[in-house]
N, C-alpha and C positions, 0 to 999 in steps of 0.2 A: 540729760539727767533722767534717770527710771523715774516715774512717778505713779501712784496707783491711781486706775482708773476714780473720777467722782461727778460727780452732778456737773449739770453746765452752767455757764455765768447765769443765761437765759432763763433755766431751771432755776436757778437759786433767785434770783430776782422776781419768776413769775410767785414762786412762795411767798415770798418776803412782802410781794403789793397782794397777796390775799389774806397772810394772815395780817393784815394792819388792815385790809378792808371788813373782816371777821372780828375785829377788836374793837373797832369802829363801830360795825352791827352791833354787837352786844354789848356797846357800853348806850347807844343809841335805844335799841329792848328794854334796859332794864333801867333807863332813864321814865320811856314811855309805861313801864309797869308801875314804877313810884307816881308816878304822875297820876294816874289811874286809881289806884288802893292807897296812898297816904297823904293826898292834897284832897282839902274840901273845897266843893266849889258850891257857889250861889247857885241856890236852885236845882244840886242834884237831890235827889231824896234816897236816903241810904234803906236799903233794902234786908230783912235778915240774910247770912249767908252770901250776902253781896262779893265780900274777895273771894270765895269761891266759885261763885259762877265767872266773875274776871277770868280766875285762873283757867276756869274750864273753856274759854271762849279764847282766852290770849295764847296758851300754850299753843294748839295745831297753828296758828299764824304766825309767831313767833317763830318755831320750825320750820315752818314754807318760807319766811324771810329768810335764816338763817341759810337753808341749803339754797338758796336764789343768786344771795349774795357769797354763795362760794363757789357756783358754776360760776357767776358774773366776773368774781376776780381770777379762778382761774384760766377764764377764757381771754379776758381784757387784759390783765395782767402779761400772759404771755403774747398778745398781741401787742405790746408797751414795750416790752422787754424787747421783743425780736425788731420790733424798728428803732429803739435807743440803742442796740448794739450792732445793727447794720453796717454801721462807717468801721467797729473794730473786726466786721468780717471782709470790707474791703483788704484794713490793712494787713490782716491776716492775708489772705490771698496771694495776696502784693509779696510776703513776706515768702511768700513758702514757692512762688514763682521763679524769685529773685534765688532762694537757698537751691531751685534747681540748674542755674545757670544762666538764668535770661536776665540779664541787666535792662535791657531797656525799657520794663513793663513801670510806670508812671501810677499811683494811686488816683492823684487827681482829683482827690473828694469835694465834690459840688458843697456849698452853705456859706453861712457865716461862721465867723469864728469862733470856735471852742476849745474844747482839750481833744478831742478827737480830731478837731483839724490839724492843730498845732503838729498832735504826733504825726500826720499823715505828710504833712508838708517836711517837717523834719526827716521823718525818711525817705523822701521822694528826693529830699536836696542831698540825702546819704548818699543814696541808690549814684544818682547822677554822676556823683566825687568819684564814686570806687568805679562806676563805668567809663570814666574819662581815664581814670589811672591804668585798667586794665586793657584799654584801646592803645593808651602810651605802649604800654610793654610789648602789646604784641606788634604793633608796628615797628618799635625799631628792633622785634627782634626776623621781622618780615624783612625788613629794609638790610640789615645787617647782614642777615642769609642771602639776600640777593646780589648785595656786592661780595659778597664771599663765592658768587658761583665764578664769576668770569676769573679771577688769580689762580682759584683751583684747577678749573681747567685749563686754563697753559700750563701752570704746573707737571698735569695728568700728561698732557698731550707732550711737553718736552722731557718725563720721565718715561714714557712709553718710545719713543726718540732713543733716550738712552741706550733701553733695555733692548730697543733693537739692532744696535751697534755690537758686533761680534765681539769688538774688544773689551766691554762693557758688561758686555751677557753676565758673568761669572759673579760681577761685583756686589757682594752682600749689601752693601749701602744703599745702592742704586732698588734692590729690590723692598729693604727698609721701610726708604721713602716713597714708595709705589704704595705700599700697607697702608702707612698713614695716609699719605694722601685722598688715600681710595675711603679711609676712615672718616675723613675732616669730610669729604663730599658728601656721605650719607647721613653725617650728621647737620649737614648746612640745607640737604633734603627733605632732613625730617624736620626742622624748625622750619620750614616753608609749610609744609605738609600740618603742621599742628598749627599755626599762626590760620590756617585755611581754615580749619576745622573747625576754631574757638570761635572766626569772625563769620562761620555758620554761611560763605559763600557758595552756596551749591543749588542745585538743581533736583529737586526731590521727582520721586517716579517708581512703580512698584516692581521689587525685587522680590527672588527666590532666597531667600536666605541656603536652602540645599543644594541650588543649582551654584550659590556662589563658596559654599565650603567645598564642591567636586571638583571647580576651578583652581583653587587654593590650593587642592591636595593634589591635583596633579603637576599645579609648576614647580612644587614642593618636594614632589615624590625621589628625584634624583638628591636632595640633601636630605633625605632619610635615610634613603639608600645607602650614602654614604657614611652617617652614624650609625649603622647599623639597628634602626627602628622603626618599626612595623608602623603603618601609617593606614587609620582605617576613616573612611567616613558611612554613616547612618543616620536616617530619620525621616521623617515627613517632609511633604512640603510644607513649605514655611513664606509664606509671601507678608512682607512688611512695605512698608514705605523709606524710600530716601535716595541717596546716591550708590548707586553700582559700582561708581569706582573706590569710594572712601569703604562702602560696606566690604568690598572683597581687599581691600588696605587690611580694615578689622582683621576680618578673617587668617587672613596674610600673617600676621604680624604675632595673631594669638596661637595660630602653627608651628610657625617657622620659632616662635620664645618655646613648644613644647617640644619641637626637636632638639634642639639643641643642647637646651637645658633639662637632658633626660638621663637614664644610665647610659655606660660607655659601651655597650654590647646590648641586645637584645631586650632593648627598649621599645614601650607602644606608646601609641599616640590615637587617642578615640577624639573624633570631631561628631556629633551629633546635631541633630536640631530635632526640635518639639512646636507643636503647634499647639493652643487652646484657644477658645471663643474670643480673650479679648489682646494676647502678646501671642508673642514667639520666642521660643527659645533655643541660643548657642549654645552647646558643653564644650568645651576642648579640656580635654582629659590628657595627663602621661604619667608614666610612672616616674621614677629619680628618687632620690636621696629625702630624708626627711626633714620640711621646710619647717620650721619653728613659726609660731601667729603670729608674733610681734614684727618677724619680717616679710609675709605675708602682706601685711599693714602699712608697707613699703615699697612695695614692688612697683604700684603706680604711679610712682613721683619722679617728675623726670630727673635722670642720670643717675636713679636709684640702682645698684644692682651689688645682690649679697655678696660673702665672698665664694662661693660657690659658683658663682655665675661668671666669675671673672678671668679663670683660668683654664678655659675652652678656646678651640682654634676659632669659633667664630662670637664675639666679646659684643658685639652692639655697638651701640650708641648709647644705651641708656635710656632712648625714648622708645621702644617699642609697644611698653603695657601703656606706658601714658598718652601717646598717641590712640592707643585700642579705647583707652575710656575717654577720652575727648570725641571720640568719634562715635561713641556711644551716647554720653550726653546730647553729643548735637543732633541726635535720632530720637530724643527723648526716651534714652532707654536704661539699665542700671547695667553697671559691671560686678561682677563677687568672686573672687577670689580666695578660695579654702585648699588650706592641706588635705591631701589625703591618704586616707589610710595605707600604710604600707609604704607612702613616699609619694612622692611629686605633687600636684596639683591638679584641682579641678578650677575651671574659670567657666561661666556662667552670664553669657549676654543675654535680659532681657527688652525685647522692644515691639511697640505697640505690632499689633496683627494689621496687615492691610485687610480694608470692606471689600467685599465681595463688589461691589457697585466701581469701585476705586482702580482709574484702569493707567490714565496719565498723568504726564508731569506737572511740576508744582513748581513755583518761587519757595525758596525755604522762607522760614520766619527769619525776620532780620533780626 
């Protein structure tokens, strides 16, 4: 939801204990003014001109109290403020960790019990539910994939048999089910390949992000060849953090979708990288047909693919962009996806810059 920007909780709480200690002050002033100019006391002796001189002597202190008492509560005040909203900066945190993928990050908040505990424990026992559910799916779809490898391959291995039996060569069937088969494997591939990525198994260690889109483009370079599209790469060095193998996967994946799904003749394909002080940045650029936003907005979902996409000699799986943004997230990085002008797409991986100081491998984060 757009909202406009306004004050922060903080902010508005540090006001809120100054002007009541400022209300306080001057009902406290003009308590001690009455007291002073309109109670008689035993033993004062009233002086001509007497409320006057009060006033002339009460007013500059009266002043110095008042701006005393409004350093005092704006300074106390937002000292009040910022450690009574501490715990809703925990679960803020918590919250905006959890919105980028990391299920297992725990609030945990130390004390006794309040309304800021309750909510932290409440979400902590959320957090947990949806992270046991999300570990369900991808295990059995881990486990699924993997007794799907061994069937497929005999399959493979007794239609390749087939196909090399002279009598057989000719038989359209027999080549049919070579397709599909050859289909089902890369898809039983790629849920192995994404079930890896989610459960964040890897080995992190610093990459060239240019050195790995030159590798890309050239195992690539014979199926551009063959759709007829110019296939360029450029840019800086780009050195990030993570896996080599999973980053040139990205890379792989957000090519081989620009190839293909590009015009049928004389089509380009721009891979770029960019470097600045604190990310790195992929382009893969082509040109093609004009994608509408709404399905633009789709592309990354697995087994998404428009109708455009569907009746090309080489059709997918359906997991290509969504494998690319999994494998993005698990690098702590964004993926963006925009039409562009004239036709096709621009795709847009951001991901942290490796330190200069940063040379070997890592455990990933679990």
């Amino acid at each position: 939801m757009d909202r406009r920007p306004g004050p922060s909780v903080r902010l508005k709480l540090t006001l809120s204990y100054t002007g009541f200690l400022m209300l306080a002050g001057a009902l406290m002033l003009m308590t001690g003014w009455l007291f002073l100019t309109r109670v008689k006391h035993i033993g004062l002796i009233f002086m001509p001109d007497y409320e006057l001189s009060v006033a002339r002597d009460f007013a500059p202190m009266a002043a110095m109290t008042m701006l005393f008492l409004l350093l005092f509560g704006l300074g106390g005040g937002w000292l009040l403020a910022g450690r009574m909203l501490a715990p809703l900066n925990h679960i803020m945190h918590a919250t905006r960790t959890a919105a980028n993928g990391s299920l297992s990050h725990r609030i945990r908040l130390p004390g006794r019990q309040d309304e800021f505990r309750e909510l932290a424990d409440a979400f902590d026992v959320m957090l947990a539910r949806f992270e046991a559910h999300v570990g369900e799916q991808q295990r059995f779809a881990a486990n699924a994939s993997h007794e799907l490898r061994t069937p497929l391959a005999v399959s493979k291995s007794l239609l390749d048999v087939a196909r090399a039996d002279p009598s057989r060569a000719a038989d359209p069937l027999i080549d049919r089910l070579h397709d599909v088969n050859t289909r089902a494997i890369g898809l039983t591939e790629a849920l192995l390949l994404l079930s890896r990525v989610n459960g964040q198994s890897f080995t992190r260690e610093r990459v060239d992000l240019s050195l790995v889109a030159e590798e890309s483009a050239e195992t690539l370079l014979p199926l551009a060849e063959k759709h007829g599209v110019t296939l360029e790469t450029d840019g800086d060095i780009a050195p990030t953090i993570g896996s080599p193998a999973l980053l040139l996967q990205l890379v792989t994946n957000l090519t081989h979708n620009a190839i293909v799904h590009n015009q049928p003749e004389q089509g380009s394909v721009w891979v770029t990288t960019r470097v600045s002080p604190e990310t790195v940045l992929l382009t893969v650029e082509n040109t093609g047909e004009e994608v509408a936003p709404e399905l633009v907005a789709t592309l990354t979902e697995p087994f998404q693919r428009g109708t455009e996409r569907r009746h090309t000699d080489h059709p997918g799986v359906g997991l290509g962009l969504a494998i690319a943004k999994s494998i993005t997230h698990a690098h702590d990085g964004t993926l963006t996806l925009a039409p562009r002008s004239g036709g096709g797409l621009r795709i847009t991986v951001e991901l942290p810059a490796a330190s200069p100081q940063h040379g070997g491998g890592a455990p990933a984060r679990p």
